[in-house]
C-alpha positions in Angstrom: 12.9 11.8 -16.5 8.9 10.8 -16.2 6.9 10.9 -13.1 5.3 7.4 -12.0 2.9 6.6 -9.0 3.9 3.8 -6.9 1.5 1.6 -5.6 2.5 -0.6 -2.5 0.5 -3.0 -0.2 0.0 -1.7 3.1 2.1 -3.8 5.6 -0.4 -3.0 8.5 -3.4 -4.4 7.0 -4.8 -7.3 5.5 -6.5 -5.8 2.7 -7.6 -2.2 4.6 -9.0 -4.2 7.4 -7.4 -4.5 11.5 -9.0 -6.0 14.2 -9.6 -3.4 16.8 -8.4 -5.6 20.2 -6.9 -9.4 20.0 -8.4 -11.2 17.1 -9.9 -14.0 19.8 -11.7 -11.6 21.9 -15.1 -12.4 21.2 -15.9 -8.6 20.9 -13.3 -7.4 18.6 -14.4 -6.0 15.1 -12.9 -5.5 11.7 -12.4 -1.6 11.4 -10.3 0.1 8.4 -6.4 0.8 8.9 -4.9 3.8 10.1 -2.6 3.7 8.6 -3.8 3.1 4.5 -7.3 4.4 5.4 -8.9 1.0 5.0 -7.8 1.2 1.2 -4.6 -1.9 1.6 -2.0 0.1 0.0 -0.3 2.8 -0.3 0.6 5.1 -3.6 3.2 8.1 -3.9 4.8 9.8 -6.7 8.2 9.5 -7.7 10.8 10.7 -11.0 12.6 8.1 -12.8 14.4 7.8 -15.8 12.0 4.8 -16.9 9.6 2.7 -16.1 12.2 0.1 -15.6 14.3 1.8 -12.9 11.1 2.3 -11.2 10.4 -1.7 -11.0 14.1 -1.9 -9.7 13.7 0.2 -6.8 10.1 -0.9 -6.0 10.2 -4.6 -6.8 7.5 -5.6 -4.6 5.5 -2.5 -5.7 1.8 -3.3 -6.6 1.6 -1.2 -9.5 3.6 1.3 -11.2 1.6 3.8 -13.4 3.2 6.5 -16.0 1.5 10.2 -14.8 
């Protein structure tokens, strides 16, 4: 068993950035994501017996880094 970080996309964001009202309100601004910190994804650990069980759970996973 190895321990692997996980690396997903944020599905909030567009890349750490939300608008703060309706994007056509004239006033509206770009502000970071609550809920990745304005970073666009999101990582946690996890144990898997490889690297390739890991991809199989988390197919859509950004990254997946040996710790």
């Amino acid at each position: 068993m190895q321990n692997f970080k996980i690396v997903s996309k944020c599905d909030e964001c567009d890349d750490g950035q939300v608008s703060d009202r309706h994007p056509i309100d004239p006033s509206s601004q770009e502000v970071d994501c609550r809920e990745c910190g304005g970073a666009g994804y999101h990582a946690h650990h996890e144990t898997f017996d490889s690297k390739v069980d890991a991809w199989a759970d988390y197919p859509n996973a950004m990254d997946i880094v040996p710790l």
